[in-house]
HTML snippet that shows the backbone in 3Dmol.js (N, CA, C, O; Angstrom):
<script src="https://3Dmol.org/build/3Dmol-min.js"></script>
<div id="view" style="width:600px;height:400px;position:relative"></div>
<script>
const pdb = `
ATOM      1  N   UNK A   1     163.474 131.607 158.501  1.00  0.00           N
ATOM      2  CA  UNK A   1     162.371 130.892 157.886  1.00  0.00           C
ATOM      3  C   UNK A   1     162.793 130.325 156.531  1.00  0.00           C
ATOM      4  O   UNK A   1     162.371 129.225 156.172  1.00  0.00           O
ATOM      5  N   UNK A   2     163.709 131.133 155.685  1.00  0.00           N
ATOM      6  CA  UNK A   2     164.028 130.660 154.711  1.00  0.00           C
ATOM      7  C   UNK A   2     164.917 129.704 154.472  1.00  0.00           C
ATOM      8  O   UNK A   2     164.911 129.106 153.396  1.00  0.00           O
ATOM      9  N   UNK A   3     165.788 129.436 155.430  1.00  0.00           N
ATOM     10  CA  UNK A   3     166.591 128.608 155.806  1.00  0.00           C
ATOM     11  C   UNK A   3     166.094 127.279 155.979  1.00  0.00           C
ATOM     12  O   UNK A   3     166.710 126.296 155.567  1.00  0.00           O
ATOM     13  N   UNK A   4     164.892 127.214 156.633  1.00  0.00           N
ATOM     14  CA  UNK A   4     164.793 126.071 157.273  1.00  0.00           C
ATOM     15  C   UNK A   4     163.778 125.496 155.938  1.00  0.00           C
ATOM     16  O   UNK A   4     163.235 124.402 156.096  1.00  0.00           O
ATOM     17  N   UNK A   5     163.609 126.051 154.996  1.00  0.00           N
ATOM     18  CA  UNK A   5     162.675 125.383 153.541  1.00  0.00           C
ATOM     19  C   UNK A   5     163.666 125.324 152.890  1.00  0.00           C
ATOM     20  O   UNK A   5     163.345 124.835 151.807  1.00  0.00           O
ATOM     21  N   UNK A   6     164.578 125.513 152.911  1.00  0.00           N
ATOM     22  CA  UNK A   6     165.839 125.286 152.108  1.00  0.00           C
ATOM     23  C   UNK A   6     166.428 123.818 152.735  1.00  0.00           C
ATOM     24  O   UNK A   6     166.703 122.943 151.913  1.00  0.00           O
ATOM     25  N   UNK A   7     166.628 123.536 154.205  1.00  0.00           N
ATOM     26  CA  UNK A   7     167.038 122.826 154.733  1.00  0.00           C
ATOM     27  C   UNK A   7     165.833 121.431 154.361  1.00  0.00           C
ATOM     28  O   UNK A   7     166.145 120.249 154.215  1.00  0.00           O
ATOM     29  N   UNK A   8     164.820 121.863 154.300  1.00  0.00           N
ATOM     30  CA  UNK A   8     163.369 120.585 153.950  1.00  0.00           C
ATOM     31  C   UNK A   8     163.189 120.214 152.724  1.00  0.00           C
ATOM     32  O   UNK A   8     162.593 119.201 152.358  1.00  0.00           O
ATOM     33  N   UNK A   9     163.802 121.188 151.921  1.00  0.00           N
ATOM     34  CA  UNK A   9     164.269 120.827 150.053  1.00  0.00           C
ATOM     35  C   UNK A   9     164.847 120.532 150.344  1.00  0.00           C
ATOM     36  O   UNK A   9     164.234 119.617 150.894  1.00  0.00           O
ATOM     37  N   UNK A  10     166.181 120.301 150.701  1.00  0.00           N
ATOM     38  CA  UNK A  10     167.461 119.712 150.271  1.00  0.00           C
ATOM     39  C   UNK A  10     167.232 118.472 150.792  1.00  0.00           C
ATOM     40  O   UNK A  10     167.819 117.603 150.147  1.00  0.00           O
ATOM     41  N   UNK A  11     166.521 118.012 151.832  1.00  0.00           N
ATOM     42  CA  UNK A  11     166.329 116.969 153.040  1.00  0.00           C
ATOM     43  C   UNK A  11     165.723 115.808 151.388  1.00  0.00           C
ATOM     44  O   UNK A  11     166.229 114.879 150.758  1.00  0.00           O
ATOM     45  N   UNK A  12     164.214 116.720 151.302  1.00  0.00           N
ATOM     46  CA  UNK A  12     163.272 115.942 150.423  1.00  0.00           C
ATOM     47  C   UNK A  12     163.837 115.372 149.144  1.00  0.00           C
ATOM     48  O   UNK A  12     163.595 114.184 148.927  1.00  0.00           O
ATOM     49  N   UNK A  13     164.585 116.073 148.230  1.00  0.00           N
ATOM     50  CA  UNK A  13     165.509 116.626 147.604  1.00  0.00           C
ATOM     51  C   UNK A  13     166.355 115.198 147.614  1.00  0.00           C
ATOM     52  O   UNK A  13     166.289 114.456 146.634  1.00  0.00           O
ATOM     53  N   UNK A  14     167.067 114.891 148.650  1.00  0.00           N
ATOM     54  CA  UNK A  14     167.893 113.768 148.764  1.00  0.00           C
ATOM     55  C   UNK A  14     167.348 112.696 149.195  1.00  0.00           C
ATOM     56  O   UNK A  14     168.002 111.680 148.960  1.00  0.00           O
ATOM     57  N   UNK A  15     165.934 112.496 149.997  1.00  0.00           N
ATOM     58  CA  UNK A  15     165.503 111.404 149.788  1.00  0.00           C
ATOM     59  C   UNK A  15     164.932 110.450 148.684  1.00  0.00           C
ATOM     60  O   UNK A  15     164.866 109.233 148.508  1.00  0.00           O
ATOM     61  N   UNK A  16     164.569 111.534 148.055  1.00  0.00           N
ATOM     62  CA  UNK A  16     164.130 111.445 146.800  1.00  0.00           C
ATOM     63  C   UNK A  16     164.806 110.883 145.770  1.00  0.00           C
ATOM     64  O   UNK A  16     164.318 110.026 145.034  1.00  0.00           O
ATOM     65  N   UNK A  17     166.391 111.512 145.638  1.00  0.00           N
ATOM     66  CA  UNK A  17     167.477 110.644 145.447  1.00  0.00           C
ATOM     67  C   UNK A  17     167.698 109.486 145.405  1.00  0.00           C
ATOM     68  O   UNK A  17     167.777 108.718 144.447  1.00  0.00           O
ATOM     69  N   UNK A  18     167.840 109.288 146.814  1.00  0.00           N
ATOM     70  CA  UNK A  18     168.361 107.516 147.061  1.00  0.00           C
ATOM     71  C   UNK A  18     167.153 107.171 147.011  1.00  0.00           C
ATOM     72  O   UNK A  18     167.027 106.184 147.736  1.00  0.00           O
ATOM     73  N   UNK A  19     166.111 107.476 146.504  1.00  0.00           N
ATOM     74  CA  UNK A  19     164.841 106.090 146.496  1.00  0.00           C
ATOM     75  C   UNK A  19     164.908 105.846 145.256  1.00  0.00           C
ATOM     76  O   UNK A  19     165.000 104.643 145.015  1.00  0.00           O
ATOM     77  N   UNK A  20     164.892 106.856 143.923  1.00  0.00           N
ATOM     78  CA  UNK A  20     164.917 106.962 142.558  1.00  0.00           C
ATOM     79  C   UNK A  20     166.671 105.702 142.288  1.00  0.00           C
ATOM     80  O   UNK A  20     166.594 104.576 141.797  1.00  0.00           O
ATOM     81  N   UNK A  21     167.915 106.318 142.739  1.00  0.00           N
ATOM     82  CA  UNK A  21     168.450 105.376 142.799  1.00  0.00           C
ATOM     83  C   UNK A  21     168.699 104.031 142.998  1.00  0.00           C
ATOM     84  O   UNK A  21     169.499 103.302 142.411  1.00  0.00           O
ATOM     85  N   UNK A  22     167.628 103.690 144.232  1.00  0.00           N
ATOM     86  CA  UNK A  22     167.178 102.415 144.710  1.00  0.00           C
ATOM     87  C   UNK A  22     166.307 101.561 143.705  1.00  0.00           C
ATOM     88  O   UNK A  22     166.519 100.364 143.510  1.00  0.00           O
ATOM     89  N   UNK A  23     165.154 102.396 142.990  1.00  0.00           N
ATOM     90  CA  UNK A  23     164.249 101.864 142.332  1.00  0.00           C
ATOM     91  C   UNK A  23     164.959 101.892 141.222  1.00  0.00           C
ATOM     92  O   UNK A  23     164.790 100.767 140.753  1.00  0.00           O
ATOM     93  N   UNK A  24     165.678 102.506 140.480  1.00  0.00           N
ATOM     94  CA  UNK A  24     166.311 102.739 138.749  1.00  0.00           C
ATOM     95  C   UNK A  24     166.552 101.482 138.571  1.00  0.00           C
ATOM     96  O   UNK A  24     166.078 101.128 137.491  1.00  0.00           O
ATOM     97  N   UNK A  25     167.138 100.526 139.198  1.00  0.00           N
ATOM     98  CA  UNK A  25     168.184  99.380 138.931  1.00  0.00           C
ATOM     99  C   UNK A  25     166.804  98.096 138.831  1.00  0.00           C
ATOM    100  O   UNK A  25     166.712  97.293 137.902  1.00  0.00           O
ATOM    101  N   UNK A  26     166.032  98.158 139.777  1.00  0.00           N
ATOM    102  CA  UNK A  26     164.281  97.181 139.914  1.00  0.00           C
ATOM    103  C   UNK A  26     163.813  97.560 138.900  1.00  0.00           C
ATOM    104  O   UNK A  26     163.787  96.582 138.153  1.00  0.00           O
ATOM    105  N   UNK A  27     163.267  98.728 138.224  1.00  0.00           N
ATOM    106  CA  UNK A  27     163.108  98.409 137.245  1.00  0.00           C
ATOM    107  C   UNK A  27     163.382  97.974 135.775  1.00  0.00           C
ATOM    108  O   UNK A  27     162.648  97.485 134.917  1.00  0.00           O
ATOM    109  N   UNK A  28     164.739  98.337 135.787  1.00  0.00           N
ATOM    110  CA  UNK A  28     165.345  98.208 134.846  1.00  0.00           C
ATOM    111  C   UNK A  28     166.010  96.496 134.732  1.00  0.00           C
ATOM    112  O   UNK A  28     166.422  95.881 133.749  1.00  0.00           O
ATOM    113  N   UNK A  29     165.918  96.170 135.898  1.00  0.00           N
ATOM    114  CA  UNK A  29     165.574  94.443 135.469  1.00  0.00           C
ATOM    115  C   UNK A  29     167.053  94.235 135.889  1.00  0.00           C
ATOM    116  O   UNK A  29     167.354  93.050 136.034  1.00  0.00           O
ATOM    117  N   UNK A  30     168.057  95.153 136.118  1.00  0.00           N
ATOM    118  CA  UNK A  30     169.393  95.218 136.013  1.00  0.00           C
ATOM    119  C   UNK A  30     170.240  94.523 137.791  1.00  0.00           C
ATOM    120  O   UNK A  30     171.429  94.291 138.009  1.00  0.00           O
ATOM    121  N   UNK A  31     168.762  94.346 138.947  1.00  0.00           N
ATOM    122  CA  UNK A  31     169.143  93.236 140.310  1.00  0.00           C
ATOM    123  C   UNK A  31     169.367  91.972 140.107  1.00  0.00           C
ATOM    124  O   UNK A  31     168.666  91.310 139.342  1.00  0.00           O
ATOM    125  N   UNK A  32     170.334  91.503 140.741  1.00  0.00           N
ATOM    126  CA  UNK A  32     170.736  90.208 140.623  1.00  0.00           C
ATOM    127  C   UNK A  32     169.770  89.946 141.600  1.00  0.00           C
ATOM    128  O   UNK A  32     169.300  90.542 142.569  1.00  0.00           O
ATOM    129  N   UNK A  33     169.542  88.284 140.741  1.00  0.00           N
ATOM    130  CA  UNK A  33     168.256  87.528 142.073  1.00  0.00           C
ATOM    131  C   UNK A  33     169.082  86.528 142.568  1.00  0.00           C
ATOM    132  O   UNK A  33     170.053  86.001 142.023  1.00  0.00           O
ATOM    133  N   UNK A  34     168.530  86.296 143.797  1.00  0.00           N
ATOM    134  CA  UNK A  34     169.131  85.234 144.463  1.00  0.00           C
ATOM    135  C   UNK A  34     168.601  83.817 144.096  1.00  0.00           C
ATOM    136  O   UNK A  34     168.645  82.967 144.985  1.00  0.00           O
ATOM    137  N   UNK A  35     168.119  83.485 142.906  1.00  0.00           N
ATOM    138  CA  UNK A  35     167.284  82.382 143.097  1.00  0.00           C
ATOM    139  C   UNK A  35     168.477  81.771 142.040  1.00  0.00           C
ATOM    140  O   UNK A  35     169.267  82.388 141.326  1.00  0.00           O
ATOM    141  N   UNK A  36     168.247  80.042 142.267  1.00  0.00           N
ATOM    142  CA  UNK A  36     169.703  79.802 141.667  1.00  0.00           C
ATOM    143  C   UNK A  36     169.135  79.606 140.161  1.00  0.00           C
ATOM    144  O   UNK A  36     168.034  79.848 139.667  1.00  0.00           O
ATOM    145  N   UNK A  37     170.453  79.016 139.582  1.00  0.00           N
ATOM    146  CA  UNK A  37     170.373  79.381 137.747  1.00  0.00           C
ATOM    147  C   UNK A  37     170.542  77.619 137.758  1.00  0.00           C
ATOM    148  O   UNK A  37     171.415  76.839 138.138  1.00  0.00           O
ATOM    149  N   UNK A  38     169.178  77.491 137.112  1.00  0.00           N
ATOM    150  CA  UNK A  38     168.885  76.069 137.025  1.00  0.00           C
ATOM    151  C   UNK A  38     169.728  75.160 135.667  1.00  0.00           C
ATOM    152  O   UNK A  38     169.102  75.679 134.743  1.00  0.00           O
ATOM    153  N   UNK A  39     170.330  74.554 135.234  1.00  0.00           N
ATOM    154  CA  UNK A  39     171.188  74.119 134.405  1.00  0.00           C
ATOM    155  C   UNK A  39     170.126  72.917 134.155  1.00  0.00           C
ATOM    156  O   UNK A  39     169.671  72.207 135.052  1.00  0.00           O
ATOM    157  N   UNK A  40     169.843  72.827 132.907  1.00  0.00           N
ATOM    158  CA  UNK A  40     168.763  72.830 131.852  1.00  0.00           C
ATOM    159  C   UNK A  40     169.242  70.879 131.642  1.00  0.00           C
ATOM    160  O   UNK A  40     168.323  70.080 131.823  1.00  0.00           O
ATOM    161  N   UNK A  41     170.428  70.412 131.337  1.00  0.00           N
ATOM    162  CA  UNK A  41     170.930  69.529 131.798  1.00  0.00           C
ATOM    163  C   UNK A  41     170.365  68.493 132.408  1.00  0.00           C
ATOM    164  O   UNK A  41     169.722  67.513 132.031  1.00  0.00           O
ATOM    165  N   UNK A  42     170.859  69.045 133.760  1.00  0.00           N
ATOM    166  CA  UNK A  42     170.434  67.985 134.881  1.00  0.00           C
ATOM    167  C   UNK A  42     168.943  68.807 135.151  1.00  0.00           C
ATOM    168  O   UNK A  42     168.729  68.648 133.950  1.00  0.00           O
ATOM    169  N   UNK A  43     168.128  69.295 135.469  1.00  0.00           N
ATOM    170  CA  UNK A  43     166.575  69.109 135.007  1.00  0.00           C
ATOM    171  C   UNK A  43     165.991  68.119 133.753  1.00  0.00           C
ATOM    172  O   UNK A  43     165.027  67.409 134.040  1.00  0.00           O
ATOM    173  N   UNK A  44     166.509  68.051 132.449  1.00  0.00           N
ATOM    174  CA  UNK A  44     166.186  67.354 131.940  1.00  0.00           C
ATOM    175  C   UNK A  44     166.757  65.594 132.463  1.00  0.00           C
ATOM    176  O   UNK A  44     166.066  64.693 131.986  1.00  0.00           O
ATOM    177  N   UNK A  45     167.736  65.230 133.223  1.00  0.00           N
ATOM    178  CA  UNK A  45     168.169  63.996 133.448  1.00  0.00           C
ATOM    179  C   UNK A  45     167.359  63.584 134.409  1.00  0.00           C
ATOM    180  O   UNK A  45     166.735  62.549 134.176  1.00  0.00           O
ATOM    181  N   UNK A  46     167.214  64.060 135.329  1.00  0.00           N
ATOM    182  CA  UNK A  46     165.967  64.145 136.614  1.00  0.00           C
ATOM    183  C   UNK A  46     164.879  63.353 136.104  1.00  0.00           C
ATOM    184  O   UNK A  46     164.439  62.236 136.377  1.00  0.00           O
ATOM    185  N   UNK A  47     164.458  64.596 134.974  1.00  0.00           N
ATOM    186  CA  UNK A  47     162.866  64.026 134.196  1.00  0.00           C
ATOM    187  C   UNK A  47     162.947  62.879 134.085  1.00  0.00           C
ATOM    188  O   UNK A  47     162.156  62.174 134.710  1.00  0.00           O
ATOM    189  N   UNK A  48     164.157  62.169 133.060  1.00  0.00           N
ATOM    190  CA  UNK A  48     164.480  60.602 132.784  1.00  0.00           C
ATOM    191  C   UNK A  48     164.555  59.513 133.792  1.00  0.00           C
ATOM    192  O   UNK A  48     164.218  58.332 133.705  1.00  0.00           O
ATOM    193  N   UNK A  49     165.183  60.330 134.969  1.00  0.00           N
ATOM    194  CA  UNK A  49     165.267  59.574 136.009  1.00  0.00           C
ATOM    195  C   UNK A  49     163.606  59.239 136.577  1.00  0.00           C
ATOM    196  O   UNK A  49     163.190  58.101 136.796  1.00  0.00           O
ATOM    197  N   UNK A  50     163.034  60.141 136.698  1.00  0.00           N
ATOM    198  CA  UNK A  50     161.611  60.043 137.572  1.00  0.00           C
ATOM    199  C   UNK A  50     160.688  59.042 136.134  1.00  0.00           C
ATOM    200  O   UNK A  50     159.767  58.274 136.413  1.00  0.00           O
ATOM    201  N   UNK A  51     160.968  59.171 135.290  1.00  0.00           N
ATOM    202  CA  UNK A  51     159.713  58.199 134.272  1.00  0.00           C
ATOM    203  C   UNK A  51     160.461  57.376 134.271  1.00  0.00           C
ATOM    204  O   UNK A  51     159.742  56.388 134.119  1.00  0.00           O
ATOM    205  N   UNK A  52     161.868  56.888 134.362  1.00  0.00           N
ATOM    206  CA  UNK A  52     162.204  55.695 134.303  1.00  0.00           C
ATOM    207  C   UNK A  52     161.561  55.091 135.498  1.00  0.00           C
ATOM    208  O   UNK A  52     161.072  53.978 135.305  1.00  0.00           O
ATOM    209  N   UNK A  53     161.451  55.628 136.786  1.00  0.00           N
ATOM    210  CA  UNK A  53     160.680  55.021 137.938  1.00  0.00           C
ATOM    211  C   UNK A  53     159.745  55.143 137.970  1.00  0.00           C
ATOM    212  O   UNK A  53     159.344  54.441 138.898  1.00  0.00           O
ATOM    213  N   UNK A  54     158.820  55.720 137.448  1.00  0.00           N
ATOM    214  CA  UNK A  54     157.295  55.539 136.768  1.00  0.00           C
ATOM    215  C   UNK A  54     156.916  54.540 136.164  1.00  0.00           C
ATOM    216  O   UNK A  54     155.802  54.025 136.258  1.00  0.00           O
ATOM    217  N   UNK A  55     158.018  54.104 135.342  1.00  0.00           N
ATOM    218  CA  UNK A  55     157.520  52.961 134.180  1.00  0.00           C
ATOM    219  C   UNK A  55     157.998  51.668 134.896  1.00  0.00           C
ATOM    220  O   UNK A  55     157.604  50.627 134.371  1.00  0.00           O
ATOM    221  N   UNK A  56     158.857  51.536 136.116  1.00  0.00           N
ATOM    222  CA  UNK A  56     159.562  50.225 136.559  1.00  0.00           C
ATOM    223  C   UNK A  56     157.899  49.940 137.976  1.00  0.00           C
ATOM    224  O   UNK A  56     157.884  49.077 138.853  1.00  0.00           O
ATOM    225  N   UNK A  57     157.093  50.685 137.775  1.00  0.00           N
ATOM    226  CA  UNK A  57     155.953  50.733 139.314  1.00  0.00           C
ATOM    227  C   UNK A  57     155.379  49.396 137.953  1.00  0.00           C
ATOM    228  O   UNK A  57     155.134  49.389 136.746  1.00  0.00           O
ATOM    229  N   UNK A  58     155.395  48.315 139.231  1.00  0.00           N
ATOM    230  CA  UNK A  58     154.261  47.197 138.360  1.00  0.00           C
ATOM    231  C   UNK A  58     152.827  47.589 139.773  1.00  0.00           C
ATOM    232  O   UNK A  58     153.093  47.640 140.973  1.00  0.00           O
ATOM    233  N   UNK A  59     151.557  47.784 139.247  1.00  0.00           N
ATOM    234  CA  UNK A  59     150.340  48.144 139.889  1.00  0.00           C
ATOM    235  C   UNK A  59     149.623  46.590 139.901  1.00  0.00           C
ATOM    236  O   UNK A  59     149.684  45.919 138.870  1.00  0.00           O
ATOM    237  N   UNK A  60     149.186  46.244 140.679  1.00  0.00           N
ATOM    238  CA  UNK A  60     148.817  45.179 141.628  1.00  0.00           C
ATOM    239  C   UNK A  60     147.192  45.729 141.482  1.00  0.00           C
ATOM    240  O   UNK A  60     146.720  46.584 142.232  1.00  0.00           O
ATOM    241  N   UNK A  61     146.442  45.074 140.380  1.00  0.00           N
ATOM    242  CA  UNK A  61     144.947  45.406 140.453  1.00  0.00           C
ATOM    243  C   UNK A  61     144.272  44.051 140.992  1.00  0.00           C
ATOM    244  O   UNK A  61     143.060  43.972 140.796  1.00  0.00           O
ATOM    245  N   UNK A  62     144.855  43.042 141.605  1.00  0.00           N
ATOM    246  CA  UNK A  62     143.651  42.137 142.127  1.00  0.00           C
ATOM    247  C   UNK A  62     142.832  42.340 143.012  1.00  0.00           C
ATOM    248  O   UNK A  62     141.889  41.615 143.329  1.00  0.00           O
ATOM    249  N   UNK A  63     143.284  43.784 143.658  1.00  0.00           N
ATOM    250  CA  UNK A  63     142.393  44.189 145.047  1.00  0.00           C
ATOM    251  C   UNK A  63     141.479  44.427 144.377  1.00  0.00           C
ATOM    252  O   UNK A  63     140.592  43.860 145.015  1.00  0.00           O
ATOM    253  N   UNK A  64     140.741  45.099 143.059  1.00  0.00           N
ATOM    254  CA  UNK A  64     139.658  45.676 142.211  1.00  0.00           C
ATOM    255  C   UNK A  64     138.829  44.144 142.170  1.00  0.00           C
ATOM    256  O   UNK A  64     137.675  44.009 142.578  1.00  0.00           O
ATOM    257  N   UNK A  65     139.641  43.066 141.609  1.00  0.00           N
ATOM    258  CA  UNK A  65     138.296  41.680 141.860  1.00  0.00           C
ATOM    259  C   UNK A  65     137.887  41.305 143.120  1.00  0.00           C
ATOM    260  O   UNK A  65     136.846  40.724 143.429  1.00  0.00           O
ATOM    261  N   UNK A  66     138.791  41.683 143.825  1.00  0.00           N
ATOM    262  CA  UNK A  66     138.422  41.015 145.500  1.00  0.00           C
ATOM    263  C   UNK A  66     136.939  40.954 145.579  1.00  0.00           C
ATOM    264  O   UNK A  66     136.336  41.848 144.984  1.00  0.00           O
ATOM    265  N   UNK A  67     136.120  39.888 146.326  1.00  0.00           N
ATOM    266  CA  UNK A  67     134.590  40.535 146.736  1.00  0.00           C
ATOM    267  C   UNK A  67     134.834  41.759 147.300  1.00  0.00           C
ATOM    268  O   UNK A  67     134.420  42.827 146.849  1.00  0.00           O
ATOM    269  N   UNK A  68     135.551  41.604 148.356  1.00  0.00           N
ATOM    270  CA  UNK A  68     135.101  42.662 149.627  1.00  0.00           C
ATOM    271  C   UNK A  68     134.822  44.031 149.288  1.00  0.00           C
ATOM    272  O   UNK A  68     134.159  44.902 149.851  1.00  0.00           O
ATOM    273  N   UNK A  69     136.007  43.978 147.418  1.00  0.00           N
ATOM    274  CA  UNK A  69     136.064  45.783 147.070  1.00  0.00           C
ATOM    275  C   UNK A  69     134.682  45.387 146.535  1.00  0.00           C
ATOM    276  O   UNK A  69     133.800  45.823 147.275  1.00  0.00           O
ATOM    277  N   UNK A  70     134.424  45.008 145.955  1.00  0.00           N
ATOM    278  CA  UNK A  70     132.943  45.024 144.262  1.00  0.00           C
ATOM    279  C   UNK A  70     131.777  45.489 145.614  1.00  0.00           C
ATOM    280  O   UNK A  70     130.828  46.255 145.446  1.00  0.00           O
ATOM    281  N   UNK A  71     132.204  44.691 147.175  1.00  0.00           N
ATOM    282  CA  UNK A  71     130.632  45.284 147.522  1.00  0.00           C
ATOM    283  C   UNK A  71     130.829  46.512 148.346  1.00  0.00           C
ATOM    284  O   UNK A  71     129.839  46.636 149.068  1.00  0.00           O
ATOM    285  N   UNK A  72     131.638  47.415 148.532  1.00  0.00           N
ATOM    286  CA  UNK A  72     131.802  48.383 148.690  1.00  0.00           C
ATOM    287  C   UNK A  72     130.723  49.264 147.889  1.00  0.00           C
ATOM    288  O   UNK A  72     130.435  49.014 146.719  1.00  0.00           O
ATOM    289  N   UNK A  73     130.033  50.539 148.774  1.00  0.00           N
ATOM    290  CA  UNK A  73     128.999  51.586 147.706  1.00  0.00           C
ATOM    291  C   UNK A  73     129.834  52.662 148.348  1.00  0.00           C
ATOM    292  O   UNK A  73     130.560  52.832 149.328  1.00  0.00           O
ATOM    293  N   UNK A  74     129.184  53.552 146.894  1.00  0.00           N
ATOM    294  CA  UNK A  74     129.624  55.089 146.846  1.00  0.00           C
ATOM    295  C   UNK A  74     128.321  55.694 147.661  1.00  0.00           C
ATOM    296  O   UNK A  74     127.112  55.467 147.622  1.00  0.00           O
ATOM    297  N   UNK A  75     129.116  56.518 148.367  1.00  0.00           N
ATOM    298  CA  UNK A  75     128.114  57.361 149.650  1.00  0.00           C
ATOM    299  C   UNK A  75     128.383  58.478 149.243  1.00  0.00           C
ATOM    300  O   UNK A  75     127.661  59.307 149.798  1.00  0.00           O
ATOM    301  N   UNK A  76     129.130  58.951 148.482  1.00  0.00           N
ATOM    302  CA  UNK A  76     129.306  60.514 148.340  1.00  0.00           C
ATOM    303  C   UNK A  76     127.839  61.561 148.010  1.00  0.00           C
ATOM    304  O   UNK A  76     126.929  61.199 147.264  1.00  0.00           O
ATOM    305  N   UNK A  77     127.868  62.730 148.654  1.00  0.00           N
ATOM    306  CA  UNK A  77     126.898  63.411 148.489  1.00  0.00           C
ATOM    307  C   UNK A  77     126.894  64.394 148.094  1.00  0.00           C
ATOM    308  O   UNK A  77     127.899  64.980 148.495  1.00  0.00           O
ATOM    309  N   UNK A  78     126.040  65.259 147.209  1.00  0.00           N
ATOM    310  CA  UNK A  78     126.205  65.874 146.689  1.00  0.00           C
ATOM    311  C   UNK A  78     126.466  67.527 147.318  1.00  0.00           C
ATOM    312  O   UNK A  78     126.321  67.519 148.541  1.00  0.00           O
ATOM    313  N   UNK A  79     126.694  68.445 146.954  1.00  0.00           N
ATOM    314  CA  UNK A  79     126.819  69.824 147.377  1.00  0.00           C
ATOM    315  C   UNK A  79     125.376  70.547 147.475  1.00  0.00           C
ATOM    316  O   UNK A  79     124.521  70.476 146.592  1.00  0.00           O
ATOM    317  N   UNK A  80     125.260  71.171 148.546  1.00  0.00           N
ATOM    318  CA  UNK A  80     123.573  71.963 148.880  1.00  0.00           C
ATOM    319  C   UNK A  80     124.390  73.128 147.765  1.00  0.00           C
ATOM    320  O   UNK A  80     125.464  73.702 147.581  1.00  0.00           O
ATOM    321  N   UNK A  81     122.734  72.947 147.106  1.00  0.00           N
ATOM    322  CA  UNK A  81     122.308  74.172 146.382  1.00  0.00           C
ATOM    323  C   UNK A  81     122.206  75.559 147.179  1.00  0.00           C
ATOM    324  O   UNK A  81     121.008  75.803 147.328  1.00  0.00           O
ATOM    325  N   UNK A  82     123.146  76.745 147.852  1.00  0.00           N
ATOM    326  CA  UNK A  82     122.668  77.428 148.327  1.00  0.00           C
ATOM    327  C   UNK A  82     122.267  78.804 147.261  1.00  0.00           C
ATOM    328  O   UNK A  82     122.184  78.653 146.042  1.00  0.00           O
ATOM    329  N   UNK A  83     122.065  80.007 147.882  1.00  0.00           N
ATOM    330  CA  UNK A  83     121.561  80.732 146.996  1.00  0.00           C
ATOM    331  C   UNK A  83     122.583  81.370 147.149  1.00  0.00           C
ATOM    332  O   UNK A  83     123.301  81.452 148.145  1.00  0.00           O
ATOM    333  N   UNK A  84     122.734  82.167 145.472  1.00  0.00           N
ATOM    334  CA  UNK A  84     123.775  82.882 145.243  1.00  0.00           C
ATOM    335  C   UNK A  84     123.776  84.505 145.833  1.00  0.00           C
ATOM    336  O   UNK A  84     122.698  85.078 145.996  1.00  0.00           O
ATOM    337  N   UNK A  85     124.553  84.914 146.014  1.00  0.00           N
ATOM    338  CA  UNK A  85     124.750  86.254 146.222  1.00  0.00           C
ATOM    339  C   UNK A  85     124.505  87.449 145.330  1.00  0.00           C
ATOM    340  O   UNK A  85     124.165  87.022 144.227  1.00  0.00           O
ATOM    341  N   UNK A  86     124.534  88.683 145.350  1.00  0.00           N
ATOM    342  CA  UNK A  86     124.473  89.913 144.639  1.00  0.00           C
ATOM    343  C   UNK A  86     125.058  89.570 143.404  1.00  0.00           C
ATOM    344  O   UNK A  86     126.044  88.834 143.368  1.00  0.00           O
ATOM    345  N   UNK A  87     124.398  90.163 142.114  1.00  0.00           N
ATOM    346  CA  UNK A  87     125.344  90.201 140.621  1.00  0.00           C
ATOM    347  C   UNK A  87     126.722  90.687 140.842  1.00  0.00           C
ATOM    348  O   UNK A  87     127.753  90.102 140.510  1.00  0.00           O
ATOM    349  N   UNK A  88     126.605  91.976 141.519  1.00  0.00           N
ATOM    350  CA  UNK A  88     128.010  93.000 141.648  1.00  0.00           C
ATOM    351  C   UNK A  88     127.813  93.313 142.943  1.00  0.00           C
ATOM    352  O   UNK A  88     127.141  94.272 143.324  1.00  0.00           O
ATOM    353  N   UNK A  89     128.355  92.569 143.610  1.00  0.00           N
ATOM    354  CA  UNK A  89     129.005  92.762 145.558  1.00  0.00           C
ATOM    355  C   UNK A  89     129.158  94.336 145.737  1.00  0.00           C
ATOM    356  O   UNK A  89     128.691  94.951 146.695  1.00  0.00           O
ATOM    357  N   UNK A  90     129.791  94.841 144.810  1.00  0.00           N
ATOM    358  CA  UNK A  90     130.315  96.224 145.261  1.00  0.00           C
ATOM    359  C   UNK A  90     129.516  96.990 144.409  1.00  0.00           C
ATOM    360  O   UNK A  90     130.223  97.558 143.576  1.00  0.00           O
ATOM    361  N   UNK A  91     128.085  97.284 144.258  1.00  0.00           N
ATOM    362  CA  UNK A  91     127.519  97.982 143.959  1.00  0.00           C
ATOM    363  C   UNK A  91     126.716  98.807 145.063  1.00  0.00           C
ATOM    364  O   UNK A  91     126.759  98.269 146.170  1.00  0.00           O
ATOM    365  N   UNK A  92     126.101  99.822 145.010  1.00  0.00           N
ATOM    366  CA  UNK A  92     125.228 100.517 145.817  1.00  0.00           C
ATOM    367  C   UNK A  92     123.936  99.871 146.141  1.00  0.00           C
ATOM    368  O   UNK A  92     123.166  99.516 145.248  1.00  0.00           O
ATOM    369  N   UNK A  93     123.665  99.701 147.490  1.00  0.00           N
ATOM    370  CA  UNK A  93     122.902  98.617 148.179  1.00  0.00           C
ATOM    371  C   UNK A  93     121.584  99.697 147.346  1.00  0.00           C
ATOM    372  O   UNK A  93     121.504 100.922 147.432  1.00  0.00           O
ATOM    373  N   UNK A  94     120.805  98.900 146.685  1.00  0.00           N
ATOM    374  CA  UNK A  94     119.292  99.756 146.210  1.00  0.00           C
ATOM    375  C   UNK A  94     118.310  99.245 147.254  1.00  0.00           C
ATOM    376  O   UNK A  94     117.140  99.628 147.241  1.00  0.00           O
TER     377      UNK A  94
END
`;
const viewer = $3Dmol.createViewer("view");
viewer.addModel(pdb, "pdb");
viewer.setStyle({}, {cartoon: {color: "spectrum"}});
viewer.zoomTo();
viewer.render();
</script>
């Protein structure tokens, strides 16, 4: 009998181990991540690149005088008022 609680410590004992080992390094911030290491660089050249093609878009507003747009109407409707629910959901139903 004593054997075999000796054998369930030592078992527990060492799992306990390699999980504390497993976790020491996660928390300690000390895992390499796989996510790549962005070079600050070319992110900033990108940026330049994308507003330089932002600023070269010439926008074409004659469709806004057209008749056909001016007699266009707004149909949008509004949201039903429904009724709200409990103050605190997870309170004791009174």
């Amino acid at each position: 009998m004593k054997s075999g609680n000796n054998k369930r410590t030592l078992f527990l004992l060492l799992v306990l181990g390699v999980l504390l080992a497993i976790a020491y390094p996660m928390f300690r911030g000390d895992v390499s991540s796989d996510a790549p290491i962005i070079d600050q660089a070319s992110v900033s050249e990108e940026v330049v690149i994308m507003l330089n093609k932002l600023q070269s878009v010439d926008l074409n507003i004659s469709t806004l005088d057209n008749t056909a747009f001016t007699y266009l109407k707004d149909i949008t409707t509004l949201p039903l008022t429904l009724p709200v629910g409990r103050e605190n959901p997870f309170a004791p139903v009174r």
